[in-house]
ZAMI-216914 format. One line per 4 residues: number of its first residue (from 0); their letters; for each residue x, y, z of N, C-alpha, C, O. Coordinates in steps of 0.1 Angstrom, whole numbers, plus 5000, padded with zeros to 4 digits. Last residue first. Layout:
N
NUM) A) X,Y,Z,X,Y,Z,X,Y,Z,X,Y,Z | ...
***
This chain:
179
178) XXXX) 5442,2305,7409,5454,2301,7404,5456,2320,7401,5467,2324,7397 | 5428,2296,7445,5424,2300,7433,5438,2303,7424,5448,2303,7431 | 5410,2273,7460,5420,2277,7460,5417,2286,7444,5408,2285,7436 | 5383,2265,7488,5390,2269,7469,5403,2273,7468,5407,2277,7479
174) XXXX) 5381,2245,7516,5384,2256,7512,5390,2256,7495,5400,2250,7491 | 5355,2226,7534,5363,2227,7522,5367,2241,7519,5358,2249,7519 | 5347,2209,7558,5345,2223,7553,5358,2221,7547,5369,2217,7551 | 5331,2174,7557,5345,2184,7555,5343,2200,7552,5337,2202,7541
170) XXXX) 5312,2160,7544,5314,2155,7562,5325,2168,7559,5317,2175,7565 | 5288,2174,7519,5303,2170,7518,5304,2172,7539,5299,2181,7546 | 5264,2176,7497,5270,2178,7509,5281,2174,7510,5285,2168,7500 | 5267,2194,7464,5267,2177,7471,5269,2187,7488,5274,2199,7491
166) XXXX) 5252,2214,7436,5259,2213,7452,5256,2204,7461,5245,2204,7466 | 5254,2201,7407,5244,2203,7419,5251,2203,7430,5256,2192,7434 | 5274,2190,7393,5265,2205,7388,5259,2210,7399,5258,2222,7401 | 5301,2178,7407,5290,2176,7402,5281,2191,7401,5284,2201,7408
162) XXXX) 5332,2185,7415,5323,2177,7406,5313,2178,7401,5313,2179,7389 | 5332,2192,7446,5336,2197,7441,5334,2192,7425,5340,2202,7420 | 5314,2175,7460,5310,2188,7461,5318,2195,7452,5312,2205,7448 | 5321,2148,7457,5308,2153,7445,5306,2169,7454,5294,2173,7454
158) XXXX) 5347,2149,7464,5343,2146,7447,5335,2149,7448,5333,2157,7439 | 5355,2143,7488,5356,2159,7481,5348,2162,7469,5343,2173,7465 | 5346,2114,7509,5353,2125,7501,5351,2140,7492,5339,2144,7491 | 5327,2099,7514,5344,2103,7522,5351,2106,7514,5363,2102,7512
154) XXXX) 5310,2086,7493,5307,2097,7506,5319,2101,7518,5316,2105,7529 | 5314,2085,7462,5322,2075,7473,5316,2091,7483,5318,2103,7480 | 5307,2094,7440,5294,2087,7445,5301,2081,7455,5295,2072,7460 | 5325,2104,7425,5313,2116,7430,5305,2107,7437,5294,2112,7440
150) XXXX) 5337,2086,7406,5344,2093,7420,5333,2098,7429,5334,2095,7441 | 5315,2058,7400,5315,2073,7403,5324,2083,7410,5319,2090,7419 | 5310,2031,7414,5313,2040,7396,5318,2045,7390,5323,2043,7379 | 5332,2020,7439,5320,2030,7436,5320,2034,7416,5329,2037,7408
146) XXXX) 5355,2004,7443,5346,2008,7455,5330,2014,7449,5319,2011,7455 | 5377,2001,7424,5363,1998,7420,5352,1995,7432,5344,1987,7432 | 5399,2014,7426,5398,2008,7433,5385,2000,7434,5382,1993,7444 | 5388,2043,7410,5400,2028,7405,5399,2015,7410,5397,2005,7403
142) XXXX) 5369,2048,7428,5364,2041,7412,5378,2035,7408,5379,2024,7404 | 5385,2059,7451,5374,2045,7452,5372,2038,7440,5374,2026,7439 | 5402,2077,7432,5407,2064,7442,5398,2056,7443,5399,2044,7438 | 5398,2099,7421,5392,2091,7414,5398,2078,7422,5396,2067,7416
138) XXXX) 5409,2129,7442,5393,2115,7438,5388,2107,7432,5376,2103,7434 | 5434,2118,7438,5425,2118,7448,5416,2115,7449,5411,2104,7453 | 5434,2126,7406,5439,2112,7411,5434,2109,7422,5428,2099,7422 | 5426,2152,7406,5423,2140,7402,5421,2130,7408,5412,2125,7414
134) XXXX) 5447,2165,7427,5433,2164,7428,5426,2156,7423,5419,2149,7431 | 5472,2162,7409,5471,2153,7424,5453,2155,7431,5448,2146,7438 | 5463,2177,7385,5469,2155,7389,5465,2152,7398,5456,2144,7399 | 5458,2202,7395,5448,2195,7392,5452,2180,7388,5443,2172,7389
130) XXXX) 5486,2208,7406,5477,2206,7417,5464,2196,7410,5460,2185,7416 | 5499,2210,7380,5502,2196,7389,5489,2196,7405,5486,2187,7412 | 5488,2233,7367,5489,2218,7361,5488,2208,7375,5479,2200,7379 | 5488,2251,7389,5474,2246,7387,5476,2236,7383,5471,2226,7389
126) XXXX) 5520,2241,7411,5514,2248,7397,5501,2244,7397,5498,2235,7405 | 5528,2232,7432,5537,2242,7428,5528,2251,7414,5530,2262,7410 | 5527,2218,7465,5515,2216,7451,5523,2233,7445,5524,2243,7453 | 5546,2194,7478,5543,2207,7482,5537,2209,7462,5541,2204,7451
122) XXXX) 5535,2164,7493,5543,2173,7483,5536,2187,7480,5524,2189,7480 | 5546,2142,7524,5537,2155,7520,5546,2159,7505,5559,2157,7504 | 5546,2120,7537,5544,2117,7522,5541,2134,7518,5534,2137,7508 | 5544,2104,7565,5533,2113,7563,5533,2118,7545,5522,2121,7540
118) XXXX) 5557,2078,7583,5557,2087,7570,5544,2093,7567,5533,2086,7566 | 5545,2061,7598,5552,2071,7605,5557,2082,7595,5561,2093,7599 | 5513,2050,7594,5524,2050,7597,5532,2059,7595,5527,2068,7589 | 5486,2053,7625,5491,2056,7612,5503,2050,7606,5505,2040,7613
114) XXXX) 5485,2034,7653,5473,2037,7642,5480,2042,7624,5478,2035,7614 | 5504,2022,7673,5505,2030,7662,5497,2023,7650,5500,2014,7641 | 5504,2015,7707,5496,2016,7698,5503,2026,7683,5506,2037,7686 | 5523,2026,7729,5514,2012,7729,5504,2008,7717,5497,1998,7717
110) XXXX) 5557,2037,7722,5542,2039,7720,5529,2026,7725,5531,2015,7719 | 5584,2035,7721,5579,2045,7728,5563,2048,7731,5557,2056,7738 | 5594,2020,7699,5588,2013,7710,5584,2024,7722,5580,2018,7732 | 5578,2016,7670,5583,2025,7679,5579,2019,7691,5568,2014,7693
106) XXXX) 5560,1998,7659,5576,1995,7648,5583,2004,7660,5595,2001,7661 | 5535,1981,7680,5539,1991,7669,5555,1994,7665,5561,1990,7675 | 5511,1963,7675,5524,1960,7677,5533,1970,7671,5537,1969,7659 | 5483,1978,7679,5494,1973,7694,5506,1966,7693,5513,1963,7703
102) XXXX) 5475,1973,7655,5480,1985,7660,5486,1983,7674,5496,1989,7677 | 5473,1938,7654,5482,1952,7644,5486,1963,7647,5498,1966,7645 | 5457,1938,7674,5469,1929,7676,5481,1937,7669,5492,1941,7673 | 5435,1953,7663,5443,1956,7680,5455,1948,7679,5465,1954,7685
98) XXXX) 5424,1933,7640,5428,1949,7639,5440,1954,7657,5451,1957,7656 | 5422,1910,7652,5432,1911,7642,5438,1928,7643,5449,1934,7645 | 5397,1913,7666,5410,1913,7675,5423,1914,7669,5434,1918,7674 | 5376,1932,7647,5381,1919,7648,5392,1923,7658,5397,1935,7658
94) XXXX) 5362,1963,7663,5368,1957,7653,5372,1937,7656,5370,1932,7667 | 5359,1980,7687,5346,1970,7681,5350,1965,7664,5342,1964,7655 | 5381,1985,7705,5368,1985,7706,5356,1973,7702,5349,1964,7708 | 5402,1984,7688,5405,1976,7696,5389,1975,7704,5386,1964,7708
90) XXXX) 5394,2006,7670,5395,1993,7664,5397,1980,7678,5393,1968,7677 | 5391,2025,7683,5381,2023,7678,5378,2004,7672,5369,1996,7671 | 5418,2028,7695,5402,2030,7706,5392,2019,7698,5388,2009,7703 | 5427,2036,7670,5433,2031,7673,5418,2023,7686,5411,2013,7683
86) XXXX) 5411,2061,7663,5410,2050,7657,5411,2038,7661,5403,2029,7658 | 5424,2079,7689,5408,2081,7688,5408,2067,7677,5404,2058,7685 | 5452,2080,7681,5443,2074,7694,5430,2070,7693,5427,2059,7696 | 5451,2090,7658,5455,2078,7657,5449,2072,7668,5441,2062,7668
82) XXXX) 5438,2116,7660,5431,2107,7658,5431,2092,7657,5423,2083,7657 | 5461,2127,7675,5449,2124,7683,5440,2114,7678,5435,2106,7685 | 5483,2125,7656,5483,2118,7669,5471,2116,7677,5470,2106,7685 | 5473,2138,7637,5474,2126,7633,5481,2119,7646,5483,2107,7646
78) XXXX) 5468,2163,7646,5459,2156,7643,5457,2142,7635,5448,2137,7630 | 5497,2169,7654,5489,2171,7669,5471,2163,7656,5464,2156,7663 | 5507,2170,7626,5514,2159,7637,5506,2159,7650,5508,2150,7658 | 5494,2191,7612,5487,2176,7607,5494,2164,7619,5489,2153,7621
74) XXXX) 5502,2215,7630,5488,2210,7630,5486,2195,7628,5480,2187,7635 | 5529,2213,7623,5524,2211,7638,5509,2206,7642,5505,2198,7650 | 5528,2223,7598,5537,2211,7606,5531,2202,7617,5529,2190,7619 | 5516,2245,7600,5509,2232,7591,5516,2221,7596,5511,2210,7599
70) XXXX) 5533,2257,7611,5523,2258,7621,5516,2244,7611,5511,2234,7616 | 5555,2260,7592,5555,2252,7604,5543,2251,7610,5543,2241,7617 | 5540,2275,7574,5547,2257,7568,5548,2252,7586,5542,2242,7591 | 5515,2295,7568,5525,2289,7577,5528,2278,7577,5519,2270,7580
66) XXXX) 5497,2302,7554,5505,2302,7549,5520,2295,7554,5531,2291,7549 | 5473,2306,7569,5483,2321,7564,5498,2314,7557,5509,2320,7555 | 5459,2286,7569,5453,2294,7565,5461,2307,7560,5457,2316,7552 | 5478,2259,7556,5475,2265,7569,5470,2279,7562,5475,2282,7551
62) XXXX) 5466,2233,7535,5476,2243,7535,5470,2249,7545,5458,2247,7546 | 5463,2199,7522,5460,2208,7532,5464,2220,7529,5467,2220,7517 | 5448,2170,7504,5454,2186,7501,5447,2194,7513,5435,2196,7515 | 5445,2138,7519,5444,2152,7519,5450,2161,7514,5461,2161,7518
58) XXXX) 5440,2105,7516,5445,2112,7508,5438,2127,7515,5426,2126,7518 | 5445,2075,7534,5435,2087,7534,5440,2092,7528,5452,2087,7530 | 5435,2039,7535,5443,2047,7537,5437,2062,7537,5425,2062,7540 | 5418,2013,7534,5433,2018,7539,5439,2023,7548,5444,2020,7559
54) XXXX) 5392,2026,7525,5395,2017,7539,5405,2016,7541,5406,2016,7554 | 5398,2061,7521,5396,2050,7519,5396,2041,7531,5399,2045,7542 | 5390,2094,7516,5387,2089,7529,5390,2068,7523,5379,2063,7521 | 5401,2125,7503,5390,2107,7503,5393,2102,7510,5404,2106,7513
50) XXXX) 5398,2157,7499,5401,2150,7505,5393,2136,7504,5380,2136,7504 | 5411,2191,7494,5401,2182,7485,5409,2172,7497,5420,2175,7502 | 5415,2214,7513,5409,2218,7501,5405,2202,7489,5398,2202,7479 | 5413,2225,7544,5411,2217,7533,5408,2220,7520,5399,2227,7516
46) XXXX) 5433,2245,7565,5421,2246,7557,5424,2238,7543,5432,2240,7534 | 5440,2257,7599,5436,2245,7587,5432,2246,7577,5420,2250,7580 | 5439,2269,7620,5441,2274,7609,5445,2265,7596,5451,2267,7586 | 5429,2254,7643,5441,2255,7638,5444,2261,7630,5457,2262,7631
42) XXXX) 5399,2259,7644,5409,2259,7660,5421,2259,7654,5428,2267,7661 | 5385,2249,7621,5378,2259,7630,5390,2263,7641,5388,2274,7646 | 5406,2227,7610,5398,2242,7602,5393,2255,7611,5396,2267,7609 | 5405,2212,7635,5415,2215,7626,5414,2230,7620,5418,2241,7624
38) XXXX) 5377,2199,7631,5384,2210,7641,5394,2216,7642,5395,2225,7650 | 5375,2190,7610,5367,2204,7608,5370,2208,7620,5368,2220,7622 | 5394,2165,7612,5400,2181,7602,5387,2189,7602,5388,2197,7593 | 5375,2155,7632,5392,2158,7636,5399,2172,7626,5405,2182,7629
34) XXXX) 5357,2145,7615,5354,2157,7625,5366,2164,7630,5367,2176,7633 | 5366,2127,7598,5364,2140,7590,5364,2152,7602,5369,2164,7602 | 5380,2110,7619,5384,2116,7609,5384,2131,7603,5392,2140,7602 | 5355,2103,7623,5365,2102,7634,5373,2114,7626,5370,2125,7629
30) XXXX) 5340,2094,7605,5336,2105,7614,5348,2109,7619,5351,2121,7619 | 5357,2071,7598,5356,2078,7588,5352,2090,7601,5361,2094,7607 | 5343,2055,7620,5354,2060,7618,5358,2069,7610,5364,2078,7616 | 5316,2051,7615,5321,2062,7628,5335,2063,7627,5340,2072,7634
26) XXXX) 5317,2044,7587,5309,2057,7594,5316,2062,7601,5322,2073,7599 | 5315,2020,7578,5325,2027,7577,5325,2041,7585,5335,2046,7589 | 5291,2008,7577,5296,2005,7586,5310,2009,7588,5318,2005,7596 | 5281,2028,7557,5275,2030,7567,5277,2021,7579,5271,2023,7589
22) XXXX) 5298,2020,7533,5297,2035,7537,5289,2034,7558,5293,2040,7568 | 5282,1998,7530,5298,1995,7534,5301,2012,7539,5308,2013,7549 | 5258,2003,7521,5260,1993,7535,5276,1996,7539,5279,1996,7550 | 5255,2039,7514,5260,2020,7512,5261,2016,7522,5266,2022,7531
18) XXXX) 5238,2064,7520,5247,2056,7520,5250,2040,7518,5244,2032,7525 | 5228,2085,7486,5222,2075,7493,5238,2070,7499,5247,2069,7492 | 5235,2123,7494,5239,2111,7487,5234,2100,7497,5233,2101,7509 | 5215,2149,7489,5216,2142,7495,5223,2128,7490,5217,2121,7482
14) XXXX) 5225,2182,7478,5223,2171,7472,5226,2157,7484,5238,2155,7487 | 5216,2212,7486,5224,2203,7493,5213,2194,7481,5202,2197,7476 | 5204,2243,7484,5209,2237,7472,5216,2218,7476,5222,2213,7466 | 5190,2248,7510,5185,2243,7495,5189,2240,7486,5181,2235,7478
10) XXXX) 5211,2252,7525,5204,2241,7527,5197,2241,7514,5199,2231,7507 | 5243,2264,7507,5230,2267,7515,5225,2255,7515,5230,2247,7508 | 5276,2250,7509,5265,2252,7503,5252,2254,7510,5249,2246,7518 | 5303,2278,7519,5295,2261,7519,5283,2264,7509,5281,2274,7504
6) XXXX) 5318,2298,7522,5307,2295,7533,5299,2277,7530,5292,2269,7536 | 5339,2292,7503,5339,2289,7517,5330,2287,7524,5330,2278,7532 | 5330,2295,7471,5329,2300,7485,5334,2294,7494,5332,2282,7490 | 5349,2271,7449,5337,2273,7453,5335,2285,7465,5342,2280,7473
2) XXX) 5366,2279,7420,5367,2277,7430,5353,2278,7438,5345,2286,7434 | 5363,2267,7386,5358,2273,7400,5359,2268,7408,5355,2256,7409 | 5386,2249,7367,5376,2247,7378,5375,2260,7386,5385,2264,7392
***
């Protein structure tokens, strides 16, 4: 696989994906989300490189832009505490009362709310072979999960920018990696 530019794709090449009813009551959270790792990218030295978005759960390949394991440390724990907030808001908001009852009973008692849980699961990506598994597998989550056809057709995620012949928009500034 080519890696793609950084700058993204110009406006004339953008492939517009239609959203699903379930995409488009998934939205503002998912937003929550995607907007949290493009500020990440722009203010942390973040930089994504494939990512899906499920009703679950969330899959990301990150790495800090120089390389730095701690400062990556520090970034995904300062963006997985804000957004837990920000979700957390979201569901006690305008979710069923099921959802608030769940995140307000949280396993730490130092907290009023716990959105994520407390394992984060990171493995460190050693070869092209094993990076291109764990890319796979990432995107093909909705279609296992028979959400969508298409990896390339689930809109919270990586797959059809990095996939398809025609440059997809993608909610995420995505960074290439190269072997």
């Amino acid at each position: 696989m080519a890696a793609r530019p950084e700058a993204g794709p110009q406006p004339d090449e953008v492939l517009r994906l239609p959203k699903t009813a379930l995409e488009q009551g998934a939205a503002e959270p998912c937003l929550i989300f995607t907007e949290s790792l493009n500020y990440c990218h722009q203010h942390k030295s973040l930089r994504i490189n494939a990512f899906v978005i499920m009703p679950t759960h969330a899959h990301v390949m990150l790495f800090d832009a120089d390389f730095d394991n701690e400062r990556l440390n520090n970034t995904v724990t300062a963006m997985r505490q804000f957004t837990g907030r920000q979700l957390a808001n979201y569901c006690h908001e305008k979710m069923p009362a099921v959802f608030g009852q769940v995140i307000g009973t949280p396993r730490r008692k130092d907290r009023a709310n716990q959105f994520w849980q407390q394992s984060k699961h990171p493995v460190a990506i050693w070869s092209e072979e094993f990076w291109r598994t764990k890319f796979d597998y990432l995107h093909d989550n909705p279609r296992r999960k028979g959400l969508v056809h298409e990896a390339a057709d689930w809109r919270f995620s990586s797959a059809a920018y990095w996939l398809r012949q025609q440059v997809a928009e993608c909610d995420v500034k995505l960074t290439g990696v190269a072997w």
